[in-house]
N, CA, C and O atoms as a Maestro MAE file, in Angstrom:
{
 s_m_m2io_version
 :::
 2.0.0
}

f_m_ct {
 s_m_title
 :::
 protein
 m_atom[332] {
  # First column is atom index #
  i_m_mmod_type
  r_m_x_coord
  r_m_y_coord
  r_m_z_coord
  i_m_residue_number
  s_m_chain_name
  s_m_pdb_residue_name
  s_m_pdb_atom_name
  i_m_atomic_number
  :::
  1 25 0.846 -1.163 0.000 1 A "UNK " " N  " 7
  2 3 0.000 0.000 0.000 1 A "UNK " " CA " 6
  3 2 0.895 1.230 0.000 1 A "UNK " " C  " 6
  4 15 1.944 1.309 0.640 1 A "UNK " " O  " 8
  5 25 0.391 2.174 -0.769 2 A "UNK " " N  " 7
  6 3 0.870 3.419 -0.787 2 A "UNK " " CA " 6
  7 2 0.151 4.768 -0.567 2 A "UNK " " C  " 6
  8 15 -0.720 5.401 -1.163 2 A "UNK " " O  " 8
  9 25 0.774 4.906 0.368 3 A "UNK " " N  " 7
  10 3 0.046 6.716 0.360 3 A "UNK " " CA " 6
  11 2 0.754 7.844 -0.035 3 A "UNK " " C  " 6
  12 15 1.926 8.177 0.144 3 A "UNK " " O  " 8
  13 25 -0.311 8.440 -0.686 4 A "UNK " " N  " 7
  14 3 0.321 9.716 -1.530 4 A "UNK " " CA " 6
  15 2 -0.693 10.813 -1.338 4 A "UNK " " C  " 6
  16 15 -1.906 10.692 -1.511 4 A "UNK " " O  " 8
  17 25 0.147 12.238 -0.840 5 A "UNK " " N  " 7
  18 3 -0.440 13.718 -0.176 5 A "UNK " " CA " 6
  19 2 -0.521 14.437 -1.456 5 A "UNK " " C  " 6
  20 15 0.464 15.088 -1.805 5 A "UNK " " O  " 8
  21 25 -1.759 14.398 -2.337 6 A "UNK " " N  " 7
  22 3 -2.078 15.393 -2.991 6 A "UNK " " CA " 6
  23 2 -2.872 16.618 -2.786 6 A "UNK " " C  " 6
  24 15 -4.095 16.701 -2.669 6 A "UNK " " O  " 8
  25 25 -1.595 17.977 -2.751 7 A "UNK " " N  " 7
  26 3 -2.791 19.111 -1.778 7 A "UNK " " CA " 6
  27 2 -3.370 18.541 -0.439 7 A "UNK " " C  " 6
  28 15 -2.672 18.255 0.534 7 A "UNK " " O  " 8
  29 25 -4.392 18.443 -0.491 8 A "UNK " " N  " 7
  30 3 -5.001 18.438 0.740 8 A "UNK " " CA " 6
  31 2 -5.366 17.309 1.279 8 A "UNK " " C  " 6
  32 15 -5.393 17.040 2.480 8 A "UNK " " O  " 8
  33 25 -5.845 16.184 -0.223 9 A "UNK " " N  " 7
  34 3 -6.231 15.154 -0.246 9 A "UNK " " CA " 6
  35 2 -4.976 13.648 0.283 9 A "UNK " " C  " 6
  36 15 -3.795 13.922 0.492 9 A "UNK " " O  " 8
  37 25 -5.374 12.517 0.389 10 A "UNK " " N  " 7
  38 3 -4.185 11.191 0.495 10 A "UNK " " CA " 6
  39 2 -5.011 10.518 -0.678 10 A "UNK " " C  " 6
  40 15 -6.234 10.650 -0.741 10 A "UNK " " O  " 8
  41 25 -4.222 9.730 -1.678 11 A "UNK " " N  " 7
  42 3 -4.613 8.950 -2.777 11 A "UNK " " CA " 6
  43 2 -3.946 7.511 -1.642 11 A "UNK " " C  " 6
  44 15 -3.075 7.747 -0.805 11 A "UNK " " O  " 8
  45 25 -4.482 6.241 -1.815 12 A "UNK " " N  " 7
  46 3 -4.048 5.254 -0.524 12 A "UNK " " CA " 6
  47 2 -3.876 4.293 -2.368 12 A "UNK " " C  " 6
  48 15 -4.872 4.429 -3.078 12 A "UNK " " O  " 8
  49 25 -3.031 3.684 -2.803 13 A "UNK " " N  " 7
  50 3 -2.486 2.888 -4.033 13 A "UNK " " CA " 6
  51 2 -2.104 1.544 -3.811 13 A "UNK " " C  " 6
  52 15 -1.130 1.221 -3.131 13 A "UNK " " O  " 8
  53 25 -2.823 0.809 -4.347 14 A "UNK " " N  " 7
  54 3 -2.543 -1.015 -3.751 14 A "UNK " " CA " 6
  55 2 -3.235 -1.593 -2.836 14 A "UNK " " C  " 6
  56 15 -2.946 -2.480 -2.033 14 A "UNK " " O  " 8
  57 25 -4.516 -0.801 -3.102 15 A "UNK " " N  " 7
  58 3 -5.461 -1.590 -1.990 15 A "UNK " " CA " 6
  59 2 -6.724 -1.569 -2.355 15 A "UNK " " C  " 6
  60 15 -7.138 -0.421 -2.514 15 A "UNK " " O  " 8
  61 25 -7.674 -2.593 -2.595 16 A "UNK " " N  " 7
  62 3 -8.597 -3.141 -3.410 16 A "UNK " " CA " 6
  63 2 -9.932 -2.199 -2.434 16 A "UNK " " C  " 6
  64 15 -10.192 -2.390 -1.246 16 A "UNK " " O  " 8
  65 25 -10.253 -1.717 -2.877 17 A "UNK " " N  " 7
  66 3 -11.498 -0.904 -2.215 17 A "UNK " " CA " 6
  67 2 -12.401 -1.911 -1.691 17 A "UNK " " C  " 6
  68 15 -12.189 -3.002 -2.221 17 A "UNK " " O  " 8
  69 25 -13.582 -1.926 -0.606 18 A "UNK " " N  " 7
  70 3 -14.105 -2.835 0.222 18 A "UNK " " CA " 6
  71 2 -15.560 -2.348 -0.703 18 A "UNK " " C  " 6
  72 15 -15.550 -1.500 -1.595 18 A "UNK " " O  " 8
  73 25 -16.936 -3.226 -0.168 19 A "UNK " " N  " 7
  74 3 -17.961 -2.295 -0.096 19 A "UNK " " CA " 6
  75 2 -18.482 -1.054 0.657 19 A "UNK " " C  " 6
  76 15 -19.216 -0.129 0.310 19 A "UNK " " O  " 8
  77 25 -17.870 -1.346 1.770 20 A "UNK " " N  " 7
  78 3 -17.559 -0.128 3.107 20 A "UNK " " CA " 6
  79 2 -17.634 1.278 2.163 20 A "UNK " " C  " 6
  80 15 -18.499 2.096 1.850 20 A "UNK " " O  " 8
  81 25 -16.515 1.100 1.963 21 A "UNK " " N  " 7
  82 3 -15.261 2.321 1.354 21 A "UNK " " CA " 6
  83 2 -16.354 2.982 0.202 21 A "UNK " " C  " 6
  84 15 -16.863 4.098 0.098 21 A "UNK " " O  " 8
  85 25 -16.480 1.379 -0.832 22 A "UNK " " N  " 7
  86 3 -17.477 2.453 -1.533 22 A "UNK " " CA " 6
  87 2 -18.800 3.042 -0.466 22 A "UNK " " C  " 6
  88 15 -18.922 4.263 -0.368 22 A "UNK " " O  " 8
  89 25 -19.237 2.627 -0.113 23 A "UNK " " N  " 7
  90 3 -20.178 3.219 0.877 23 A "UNK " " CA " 6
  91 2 -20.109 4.512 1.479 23 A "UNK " " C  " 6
  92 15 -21.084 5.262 1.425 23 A "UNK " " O  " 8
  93 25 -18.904 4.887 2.125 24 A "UNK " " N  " 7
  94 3 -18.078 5.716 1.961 24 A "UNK " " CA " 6
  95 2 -18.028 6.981 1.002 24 A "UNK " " C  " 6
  96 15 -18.309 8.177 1.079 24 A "UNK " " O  " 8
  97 25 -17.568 6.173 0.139 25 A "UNK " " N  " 7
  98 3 -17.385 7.283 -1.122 25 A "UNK " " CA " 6
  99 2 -18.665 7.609 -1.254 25 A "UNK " " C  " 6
  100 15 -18.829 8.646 -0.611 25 A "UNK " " O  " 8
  101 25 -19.987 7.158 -1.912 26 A "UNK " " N  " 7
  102 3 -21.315 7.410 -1.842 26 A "UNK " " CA " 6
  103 2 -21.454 8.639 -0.999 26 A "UNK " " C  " 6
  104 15 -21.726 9.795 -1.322 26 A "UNK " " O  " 8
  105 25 -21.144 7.982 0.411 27 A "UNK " " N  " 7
  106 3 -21.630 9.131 1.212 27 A "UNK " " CA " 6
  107 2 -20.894 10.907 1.282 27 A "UNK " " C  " 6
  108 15 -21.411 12.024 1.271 27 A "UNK " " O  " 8
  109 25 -20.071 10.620 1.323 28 A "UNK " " N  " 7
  110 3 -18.832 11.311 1.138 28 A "UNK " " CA " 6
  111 2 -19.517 12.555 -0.117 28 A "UNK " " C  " 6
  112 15 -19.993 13.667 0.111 28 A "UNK " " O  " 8
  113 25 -19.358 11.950 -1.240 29 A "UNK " " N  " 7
  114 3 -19.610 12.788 -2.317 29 A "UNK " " CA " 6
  115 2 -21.099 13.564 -2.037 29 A "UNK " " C  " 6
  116 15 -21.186 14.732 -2.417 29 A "UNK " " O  " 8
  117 25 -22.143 12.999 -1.450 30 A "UNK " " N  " 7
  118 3 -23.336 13.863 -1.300 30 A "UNK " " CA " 6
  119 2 -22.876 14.887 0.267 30 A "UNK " " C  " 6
  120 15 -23.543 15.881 0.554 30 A "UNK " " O  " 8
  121 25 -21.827 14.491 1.023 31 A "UNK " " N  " 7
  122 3 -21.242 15.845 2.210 31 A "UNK " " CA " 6
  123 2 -20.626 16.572 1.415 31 A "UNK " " C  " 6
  124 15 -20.839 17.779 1.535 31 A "UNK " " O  " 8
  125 25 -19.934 16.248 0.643 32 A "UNK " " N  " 7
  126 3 -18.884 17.704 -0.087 32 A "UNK " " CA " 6
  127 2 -19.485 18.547 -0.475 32 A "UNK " " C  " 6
  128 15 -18.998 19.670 -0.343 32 A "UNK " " O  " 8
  129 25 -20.697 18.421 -1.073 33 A "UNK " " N  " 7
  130 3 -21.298 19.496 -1.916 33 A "UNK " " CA " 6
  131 2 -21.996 20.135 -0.543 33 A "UNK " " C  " 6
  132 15 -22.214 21.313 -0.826 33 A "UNK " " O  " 8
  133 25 -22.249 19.989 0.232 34 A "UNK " " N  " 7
  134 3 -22.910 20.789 1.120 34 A "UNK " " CA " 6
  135 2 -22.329 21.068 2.267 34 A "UNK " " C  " 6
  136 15 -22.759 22.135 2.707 34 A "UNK " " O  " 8
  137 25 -21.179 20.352 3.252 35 A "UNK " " N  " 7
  138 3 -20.395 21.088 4.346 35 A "UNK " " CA " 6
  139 2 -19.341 20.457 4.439 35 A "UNK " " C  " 6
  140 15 -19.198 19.278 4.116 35 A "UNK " " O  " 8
  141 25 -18.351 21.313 4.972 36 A "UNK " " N  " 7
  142 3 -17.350 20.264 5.258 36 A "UNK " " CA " 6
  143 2 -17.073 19.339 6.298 36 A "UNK " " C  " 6
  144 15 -17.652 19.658 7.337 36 A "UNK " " O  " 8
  145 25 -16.334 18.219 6.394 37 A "UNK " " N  " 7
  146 3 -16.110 17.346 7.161 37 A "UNK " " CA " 6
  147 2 -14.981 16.821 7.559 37 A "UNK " " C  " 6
  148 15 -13.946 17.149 6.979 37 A "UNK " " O  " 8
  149 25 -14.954 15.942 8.579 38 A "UNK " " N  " 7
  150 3 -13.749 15.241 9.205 38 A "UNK " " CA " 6
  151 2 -14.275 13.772 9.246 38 A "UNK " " C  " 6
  152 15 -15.445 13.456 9.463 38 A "UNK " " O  " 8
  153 25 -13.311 12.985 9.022 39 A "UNK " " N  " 7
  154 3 -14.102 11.286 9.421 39 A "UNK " " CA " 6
  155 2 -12.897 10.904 10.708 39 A "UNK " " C  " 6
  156 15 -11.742 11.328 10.664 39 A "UNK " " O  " 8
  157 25 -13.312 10.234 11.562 40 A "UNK " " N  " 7
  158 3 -12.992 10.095 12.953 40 A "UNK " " CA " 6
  159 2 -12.743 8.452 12.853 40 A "UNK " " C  " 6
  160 15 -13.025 7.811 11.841 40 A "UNK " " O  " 8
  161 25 -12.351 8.053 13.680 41 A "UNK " " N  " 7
  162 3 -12.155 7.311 14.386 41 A "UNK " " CA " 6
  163 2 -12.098 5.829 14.039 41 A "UNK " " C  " 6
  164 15 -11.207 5.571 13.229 41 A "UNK " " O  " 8
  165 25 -12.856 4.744 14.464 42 A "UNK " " N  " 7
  166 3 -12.586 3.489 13.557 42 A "UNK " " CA " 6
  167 2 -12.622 3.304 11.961 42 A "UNK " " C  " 6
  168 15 -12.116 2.257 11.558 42 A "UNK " " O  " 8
  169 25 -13.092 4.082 11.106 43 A "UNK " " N  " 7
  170 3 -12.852 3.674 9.464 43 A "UNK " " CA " 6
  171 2 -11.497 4.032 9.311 43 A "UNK " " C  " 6
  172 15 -10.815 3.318 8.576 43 A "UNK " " O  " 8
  173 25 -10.924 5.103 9.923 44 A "UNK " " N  " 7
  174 3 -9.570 5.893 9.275 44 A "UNK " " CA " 6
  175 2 -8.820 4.415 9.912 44 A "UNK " " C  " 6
  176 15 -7.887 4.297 9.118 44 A "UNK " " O  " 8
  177 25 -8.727 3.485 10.678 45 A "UNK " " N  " 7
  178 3 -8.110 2.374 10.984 45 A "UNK " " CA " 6
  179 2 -7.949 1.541 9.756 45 A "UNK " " C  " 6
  180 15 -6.956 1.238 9.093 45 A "UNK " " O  " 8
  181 25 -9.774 1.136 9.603 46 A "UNK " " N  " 7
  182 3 -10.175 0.022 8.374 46 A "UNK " " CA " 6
  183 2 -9.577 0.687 7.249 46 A "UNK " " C  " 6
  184 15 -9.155 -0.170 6.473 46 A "UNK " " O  " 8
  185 25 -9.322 2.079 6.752 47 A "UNK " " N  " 7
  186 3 -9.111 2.593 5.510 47 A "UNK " " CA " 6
  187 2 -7.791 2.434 5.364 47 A "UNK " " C  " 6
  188 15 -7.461 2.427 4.178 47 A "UNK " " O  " 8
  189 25 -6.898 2.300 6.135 48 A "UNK " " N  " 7
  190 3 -5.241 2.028 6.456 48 A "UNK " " CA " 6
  191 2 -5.215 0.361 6.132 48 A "UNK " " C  " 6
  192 15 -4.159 -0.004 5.616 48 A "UNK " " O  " 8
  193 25 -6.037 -0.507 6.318 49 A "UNK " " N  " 7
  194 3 -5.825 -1.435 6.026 49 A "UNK " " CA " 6
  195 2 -6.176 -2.280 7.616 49 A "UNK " " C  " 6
  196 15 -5.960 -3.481 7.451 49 A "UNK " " O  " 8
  197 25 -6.547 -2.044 8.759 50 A "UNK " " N  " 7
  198 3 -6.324 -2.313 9.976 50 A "UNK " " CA " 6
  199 2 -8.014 -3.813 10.193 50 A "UNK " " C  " 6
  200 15 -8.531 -3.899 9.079 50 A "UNK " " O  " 8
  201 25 -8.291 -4.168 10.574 51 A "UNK " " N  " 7
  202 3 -9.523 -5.416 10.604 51 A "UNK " " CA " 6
  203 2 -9.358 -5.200 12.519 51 A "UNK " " C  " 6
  204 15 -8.537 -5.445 13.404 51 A "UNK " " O  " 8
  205 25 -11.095 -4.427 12.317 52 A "UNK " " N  " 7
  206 3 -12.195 -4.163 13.539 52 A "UNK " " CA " 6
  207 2 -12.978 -5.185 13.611 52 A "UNK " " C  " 6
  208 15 -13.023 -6.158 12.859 52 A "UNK " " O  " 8
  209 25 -13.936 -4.823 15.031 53 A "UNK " " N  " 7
  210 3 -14.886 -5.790 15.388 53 A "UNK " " CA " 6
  211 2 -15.707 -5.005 14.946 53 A "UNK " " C  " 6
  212 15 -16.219 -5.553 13.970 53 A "UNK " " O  " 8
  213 25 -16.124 -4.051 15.096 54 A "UNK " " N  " 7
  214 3 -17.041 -2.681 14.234 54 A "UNK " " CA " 6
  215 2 -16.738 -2.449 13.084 54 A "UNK " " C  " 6
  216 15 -15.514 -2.466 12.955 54 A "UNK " " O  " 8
  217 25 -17.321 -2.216 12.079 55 A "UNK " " N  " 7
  218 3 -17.554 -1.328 11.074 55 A "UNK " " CA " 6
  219 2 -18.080 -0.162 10.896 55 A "UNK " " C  " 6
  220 15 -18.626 0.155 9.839 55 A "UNK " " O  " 8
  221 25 -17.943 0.853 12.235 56 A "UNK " " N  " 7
  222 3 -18.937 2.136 12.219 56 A "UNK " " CA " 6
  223 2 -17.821 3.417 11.451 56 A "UNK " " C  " 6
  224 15 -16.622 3.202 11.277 56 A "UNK " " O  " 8
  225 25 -18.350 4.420 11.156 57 A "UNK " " N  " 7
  226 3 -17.844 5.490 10.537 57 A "UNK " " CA " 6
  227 2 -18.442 6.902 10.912 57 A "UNK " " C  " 6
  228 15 -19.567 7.354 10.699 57 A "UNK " " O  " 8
  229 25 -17.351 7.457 11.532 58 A "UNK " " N  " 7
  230 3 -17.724 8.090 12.634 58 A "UNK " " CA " 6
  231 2 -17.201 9.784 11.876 58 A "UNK " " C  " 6
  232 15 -16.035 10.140 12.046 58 A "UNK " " O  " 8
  233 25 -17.908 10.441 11.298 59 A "UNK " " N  " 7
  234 3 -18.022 11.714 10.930 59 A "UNK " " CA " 6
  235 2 -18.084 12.800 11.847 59 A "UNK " " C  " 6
  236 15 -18.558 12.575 12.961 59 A "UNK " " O  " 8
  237 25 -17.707 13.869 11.578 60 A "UNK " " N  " 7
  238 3 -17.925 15.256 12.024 60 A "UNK " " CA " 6
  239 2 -18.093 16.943 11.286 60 A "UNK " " C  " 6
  240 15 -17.409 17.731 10.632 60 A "UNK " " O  " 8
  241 25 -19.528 16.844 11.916 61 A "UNK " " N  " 7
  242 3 -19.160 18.177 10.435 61 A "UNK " " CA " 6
  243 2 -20.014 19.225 11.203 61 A "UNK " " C  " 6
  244 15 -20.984 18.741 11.787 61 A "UNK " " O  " 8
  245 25 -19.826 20.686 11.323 62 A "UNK " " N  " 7
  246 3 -19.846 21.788 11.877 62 A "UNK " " CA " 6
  247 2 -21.566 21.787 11.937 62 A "UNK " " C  " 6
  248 15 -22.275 20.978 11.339 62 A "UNK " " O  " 8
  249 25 -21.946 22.668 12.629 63 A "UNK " " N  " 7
  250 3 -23.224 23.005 13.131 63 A "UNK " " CA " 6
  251 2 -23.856 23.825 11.826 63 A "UNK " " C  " 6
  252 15 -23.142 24.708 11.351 63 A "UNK " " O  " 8
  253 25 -24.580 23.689 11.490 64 A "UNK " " N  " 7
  254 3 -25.450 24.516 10.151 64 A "UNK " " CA " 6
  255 2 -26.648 24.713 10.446 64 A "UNK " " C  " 6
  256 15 -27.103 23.919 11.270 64 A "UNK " " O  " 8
  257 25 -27.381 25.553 10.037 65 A "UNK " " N  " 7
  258 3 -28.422 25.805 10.443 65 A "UNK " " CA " 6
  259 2 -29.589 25.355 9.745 65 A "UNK " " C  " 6
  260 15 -29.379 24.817 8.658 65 A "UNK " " O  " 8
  261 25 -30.850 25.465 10.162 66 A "UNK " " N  " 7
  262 3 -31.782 24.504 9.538 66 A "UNK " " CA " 6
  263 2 -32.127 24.410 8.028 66 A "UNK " " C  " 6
  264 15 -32.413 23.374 7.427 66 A "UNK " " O  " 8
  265 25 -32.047 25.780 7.467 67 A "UNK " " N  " 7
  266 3 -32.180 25.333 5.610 67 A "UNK " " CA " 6
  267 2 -30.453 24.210 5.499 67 A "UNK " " C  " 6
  268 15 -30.406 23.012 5.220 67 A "UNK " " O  " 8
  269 25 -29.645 24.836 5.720 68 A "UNK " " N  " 7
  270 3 -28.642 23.728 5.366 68 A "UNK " " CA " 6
  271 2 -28.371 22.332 5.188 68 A "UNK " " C  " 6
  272 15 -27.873 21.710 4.249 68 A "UNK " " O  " 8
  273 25 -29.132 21.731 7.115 69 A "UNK " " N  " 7
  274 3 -29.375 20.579 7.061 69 A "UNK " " CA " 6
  275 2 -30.817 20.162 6.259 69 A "UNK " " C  " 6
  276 15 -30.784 19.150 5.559 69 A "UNK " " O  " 8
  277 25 -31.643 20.667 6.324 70 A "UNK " " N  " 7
  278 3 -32.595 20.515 4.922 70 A "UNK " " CA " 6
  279 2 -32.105 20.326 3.591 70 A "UNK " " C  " 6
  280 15 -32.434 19.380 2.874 70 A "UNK " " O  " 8
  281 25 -31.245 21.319 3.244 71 A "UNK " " N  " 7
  282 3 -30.980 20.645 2.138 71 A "UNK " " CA " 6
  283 2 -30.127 19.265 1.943 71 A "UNK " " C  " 6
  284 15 -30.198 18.428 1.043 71 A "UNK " " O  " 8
  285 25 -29.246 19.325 3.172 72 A "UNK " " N  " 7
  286 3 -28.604 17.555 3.346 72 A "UNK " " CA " 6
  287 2 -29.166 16.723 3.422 72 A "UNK " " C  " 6
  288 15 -29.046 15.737 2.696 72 A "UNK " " O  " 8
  289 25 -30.295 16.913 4.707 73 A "UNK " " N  " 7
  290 3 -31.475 15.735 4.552 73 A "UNK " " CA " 6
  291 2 -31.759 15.174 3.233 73 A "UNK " " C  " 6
  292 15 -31.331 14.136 2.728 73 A "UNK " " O  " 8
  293 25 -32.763 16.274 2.651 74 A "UNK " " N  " 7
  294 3 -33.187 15.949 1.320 74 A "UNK " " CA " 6
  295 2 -32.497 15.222 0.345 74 A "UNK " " C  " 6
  296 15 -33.169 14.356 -0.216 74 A "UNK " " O  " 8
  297 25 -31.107 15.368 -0.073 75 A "UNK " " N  " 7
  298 3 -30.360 14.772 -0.856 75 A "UNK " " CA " 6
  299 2 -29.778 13.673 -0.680 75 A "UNK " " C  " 6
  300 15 -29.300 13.136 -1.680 75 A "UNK " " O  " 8
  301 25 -29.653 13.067 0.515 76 A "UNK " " N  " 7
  302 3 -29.544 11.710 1.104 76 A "UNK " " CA " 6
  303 2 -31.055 11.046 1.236 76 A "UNK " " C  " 6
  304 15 -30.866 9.841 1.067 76 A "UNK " " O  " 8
  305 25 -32.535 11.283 1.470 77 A "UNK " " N  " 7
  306 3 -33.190 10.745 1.095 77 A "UNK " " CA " 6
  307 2 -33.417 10.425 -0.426 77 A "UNK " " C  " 6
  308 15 -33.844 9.351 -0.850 77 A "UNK " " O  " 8
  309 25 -33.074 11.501 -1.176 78 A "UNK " " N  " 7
  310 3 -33.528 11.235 -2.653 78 A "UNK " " CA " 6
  311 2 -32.084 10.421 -3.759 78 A "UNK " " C  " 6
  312 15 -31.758 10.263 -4.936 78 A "UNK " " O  " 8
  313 25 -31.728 10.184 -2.644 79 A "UNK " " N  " 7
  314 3 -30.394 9.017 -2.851 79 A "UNK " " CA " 6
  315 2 -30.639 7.631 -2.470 79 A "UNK " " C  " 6
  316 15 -29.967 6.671 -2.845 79 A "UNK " " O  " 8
  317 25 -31.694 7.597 -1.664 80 A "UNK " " N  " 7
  318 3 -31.857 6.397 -1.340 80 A "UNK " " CA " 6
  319 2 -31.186 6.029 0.502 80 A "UNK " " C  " 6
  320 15 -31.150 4.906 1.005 80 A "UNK " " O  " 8
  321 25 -30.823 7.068 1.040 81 A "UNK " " N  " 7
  322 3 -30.518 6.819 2.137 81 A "UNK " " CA " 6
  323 2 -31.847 6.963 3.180 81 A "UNK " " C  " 6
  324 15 -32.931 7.520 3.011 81 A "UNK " " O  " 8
  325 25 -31.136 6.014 4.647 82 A "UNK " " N  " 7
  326 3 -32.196 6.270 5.832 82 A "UNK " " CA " 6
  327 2 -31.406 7.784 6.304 82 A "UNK " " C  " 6
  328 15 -30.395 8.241 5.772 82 A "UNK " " O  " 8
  329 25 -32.131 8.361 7.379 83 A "UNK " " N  " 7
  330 3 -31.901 9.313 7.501 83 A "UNK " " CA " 6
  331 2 -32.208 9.659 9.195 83 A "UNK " " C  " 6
  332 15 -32.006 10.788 9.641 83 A "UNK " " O  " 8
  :::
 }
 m_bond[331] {
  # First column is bond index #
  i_m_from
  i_m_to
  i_m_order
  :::
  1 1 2 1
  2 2 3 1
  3 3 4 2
  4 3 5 1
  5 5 6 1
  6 6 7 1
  7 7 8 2
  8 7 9 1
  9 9 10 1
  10 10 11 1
  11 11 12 2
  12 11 13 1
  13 13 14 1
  14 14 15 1
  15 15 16 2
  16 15 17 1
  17 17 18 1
  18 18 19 1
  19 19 20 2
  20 19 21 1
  21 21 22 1
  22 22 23 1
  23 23 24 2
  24 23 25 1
  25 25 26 1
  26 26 27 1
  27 27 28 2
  28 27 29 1
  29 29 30 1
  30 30 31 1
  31 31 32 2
  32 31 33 1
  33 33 34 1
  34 34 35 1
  35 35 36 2
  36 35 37 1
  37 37 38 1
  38 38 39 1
  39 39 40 2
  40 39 41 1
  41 41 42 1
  42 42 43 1
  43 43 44 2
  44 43 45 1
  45 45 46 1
  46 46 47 1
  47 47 48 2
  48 47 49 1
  49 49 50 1
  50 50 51 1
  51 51 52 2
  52 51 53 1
  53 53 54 1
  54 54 55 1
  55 55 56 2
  56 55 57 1
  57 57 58 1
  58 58 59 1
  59 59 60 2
  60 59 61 1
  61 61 62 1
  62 62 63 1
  63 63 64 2
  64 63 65 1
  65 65 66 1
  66 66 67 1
  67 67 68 2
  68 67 69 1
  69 69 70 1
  70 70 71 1
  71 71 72 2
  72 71 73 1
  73 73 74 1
  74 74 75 1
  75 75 76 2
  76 75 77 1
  77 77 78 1
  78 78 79 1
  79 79 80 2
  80 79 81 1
  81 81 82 1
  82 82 83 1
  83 83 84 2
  84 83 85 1
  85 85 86 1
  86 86 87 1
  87 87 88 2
  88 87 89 1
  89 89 90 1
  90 90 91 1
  91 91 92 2
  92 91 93 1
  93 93 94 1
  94 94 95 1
  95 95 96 2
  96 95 97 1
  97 97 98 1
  98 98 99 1
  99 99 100 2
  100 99 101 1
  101 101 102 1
  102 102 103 1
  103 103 104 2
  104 103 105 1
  105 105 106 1
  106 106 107 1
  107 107 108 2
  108 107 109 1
  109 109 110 1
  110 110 111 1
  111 111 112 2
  112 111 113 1
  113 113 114 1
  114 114 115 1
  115 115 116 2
  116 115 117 1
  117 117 118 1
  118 118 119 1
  119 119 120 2
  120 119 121 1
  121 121 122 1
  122 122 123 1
  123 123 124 2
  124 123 125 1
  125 125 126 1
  126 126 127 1
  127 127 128 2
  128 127 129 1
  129 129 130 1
  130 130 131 1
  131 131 132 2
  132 131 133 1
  133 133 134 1
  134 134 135 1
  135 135 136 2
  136 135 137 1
  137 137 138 1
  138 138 139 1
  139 139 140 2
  140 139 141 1
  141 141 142 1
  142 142 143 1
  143 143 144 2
  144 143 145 1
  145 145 146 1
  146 146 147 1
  147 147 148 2
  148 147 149 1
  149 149 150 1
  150 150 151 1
  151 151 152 2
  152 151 153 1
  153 153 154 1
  154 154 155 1
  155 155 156 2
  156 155 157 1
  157 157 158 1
  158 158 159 1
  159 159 160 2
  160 159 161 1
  161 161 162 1
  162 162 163 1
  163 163 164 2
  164 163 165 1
  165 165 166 1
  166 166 167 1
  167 167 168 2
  168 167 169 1
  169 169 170 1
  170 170 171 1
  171 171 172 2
  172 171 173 1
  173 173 174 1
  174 174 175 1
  175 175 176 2
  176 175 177 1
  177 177 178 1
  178 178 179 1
  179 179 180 2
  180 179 181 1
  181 181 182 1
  182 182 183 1
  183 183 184 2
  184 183 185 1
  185 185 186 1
  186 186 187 1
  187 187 188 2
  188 187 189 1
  189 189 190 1
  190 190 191 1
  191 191 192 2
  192 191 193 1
  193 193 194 1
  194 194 195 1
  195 195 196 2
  196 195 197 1
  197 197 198 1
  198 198 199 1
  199 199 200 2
  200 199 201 1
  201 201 202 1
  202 202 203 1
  203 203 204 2
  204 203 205 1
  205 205 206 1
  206 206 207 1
  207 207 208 2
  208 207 209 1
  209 209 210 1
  210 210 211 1
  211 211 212 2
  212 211 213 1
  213 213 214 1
  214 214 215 1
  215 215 216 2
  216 215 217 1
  217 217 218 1
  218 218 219 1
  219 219 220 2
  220 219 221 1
  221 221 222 1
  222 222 223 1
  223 223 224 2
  224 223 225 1
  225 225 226 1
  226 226 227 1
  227 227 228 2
  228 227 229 1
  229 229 230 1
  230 230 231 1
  231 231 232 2
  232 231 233 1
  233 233 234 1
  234 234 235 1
  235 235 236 2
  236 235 237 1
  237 237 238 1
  238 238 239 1
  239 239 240 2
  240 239 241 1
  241 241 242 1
  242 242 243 1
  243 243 244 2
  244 243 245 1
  245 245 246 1
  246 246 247 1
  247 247 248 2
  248 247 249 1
  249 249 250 1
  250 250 251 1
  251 251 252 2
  252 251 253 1
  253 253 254 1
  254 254 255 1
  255 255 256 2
  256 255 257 1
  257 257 258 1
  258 258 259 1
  259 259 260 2
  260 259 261 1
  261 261 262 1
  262 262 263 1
  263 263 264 2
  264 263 265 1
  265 265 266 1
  266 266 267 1
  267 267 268 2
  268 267 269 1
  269 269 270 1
  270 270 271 1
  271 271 272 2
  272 271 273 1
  273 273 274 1
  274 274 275 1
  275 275 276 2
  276 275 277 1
  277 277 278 1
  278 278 279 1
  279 279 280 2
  280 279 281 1
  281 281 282 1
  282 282 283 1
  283 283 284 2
  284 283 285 1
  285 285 286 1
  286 286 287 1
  287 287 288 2
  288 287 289 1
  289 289 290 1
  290 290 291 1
  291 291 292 2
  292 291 293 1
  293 293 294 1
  294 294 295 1
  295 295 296 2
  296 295 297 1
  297 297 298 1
  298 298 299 1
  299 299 300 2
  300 299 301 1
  301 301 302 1
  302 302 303 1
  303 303 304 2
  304 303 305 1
  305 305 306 1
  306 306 307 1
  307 307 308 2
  308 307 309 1
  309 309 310 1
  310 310 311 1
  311 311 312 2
  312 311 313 1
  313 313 314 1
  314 314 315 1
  315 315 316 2
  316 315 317 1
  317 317 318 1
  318 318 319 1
  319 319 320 2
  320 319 321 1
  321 321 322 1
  322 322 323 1
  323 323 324 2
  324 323 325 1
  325 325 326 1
  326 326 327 1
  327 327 328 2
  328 327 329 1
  329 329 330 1
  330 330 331 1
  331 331 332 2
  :::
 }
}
């Protein structure tokens, strides 16, 4: 496995993506467009390559106010997510 610091981003090279991860990514791409975030705690393990008893994915993203999270809501239901 390789990690590589582009700008801001890590590209992780030699490691077969899980369904997780895509799961992940899914989710991921409908937060960018609307706030920013941090991911915490046990995935950044699993994403290194590390094997949990959990599979949880533990996010953090700033306080917004109610049209904001409305519009997040909305776009994760009309994605097909629970909410």
């Amino acid at each position: 496995m390789e990690i590589i610091q582009t700008g801001t981003s890590l590209v992780i090279s030699g490691r077969r993506l899980s369904e997780m991860d895509l799961f992940v990514c899914r989710v991921l791409d409908i937060l960018t467009s609307h706030t920013p975030y941090v991911i915490m705690s046990g995935y950044v393990a699993i994403l290194f390559g590390r094997t949990r008893s959990t599979e949880d994915v533990d996010l953090l993203i700033p306080v917004c106010d109610v049209s904001a999270f409305l519009l997040l809501h909305d776009e994760f239901m009309e994605q097909g997510y629970e909410f």
